[in-house]
C-alpha positions, 0 to 999 in steps of 0.5 A: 362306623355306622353300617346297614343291612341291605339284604339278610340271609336267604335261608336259616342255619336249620329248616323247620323240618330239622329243628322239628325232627330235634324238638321231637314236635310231631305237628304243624301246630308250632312251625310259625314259632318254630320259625321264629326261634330258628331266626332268633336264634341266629340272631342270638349266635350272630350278635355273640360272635360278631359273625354273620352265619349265612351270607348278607350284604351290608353298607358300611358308611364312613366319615373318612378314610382310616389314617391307616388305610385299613378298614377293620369290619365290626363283624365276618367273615368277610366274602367280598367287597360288591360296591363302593362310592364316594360322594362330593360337596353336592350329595352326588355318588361317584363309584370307586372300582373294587379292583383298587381294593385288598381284602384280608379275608382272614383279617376282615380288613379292607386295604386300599392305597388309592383313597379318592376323598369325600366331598362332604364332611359326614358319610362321604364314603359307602362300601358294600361287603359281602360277610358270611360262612356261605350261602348254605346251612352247611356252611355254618361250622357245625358248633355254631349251628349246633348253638342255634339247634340248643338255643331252639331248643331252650327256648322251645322248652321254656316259653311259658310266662314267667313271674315277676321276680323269677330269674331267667337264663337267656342261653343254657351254658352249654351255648355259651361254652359252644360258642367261647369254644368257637372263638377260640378255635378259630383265632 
């Protein structure tokens, strides 16, 4: 199932501050890369864990609805379901309550039993979810934050330009083991 960004994280796992003070970077010379291998970084945790790490809203688009009446979402966790619509033959929205909706938070699963069907063949259906640890840094469980401190870090460490031939590692194992550890711990 296709699904869209609508509105991304309002702050990082850590502020330029925090990453500097780790990095041990005395200057602002580095903020704006700082920065940007703050984001990365998440980016990076996130695409491993199929896990949004602070809250963002995403509009899921649907052909039809499951078989099963269960919507399994691709990423998590899962916080809230904000909209859904069905549209008809003519491209017109109509609004579903959420209240007819259950979500298994745990699962990541939505539930509903009274499915209104599309009018149209392809992305009749949008829901809008809510997916994340919280709105806050601090929601984060510290082993994932801690990979994005490490993978900051790495990639601080090692920004320089690299010969053709010349193998790379993308994430130091320590990263990965963090991550492999948090995918166990929390089945």
């Amino acid at each position: 199932m296709p699904s869209i960004l609508l509105t991304g994280p309002a702050v990082e796992p850590w502020s330029v501050e925090e990453a500097k003070s780790f990095l041990r970077a005395e200057n602002d010379d580095d903020d704006a890369i700082i920065a940007s291998l703050i984001a990365a970084a998440r980016s990076h945790v996130e695409a491993m864990t199929r896990c949004a790490l602070i809250a963002e809203t995403w509009r899921l688009v649907l052909d039809q609805w499951p078989n099963d009446g269960r919507i399994k979402l691709g990423r998590g966790p899962l916080r809230a379901l904000t909209a859904a619509r069905v549209y008809d033959s003519a491209g017109i929205a109509a609004p579903i309550d959420v209240g007819t909706f259950v979500l298994d938070k745990t699962a990541g699963v939505i539930v509903s039993s009274a499915w209104v069907l599309p009018g149209r063949a392809s992305a009749g259906i949008e829901l809008d979810v809510e997916i994340g640890f919280g709105t806050s840094a601090t929601d984060v469980p510290d082993v994932l934050r801690h990979a994005v401190r490490t993978l900051v870090a790495h990639w601080y460490e090692n920004r320089s330009l690299i010969a053709i031939g010349q193998s790379v590692a993308m994430m130091p194992a320590s990263v990965g083991a963090m991550i492999a550890s948090y995918r166990v711990h929390s089945l």
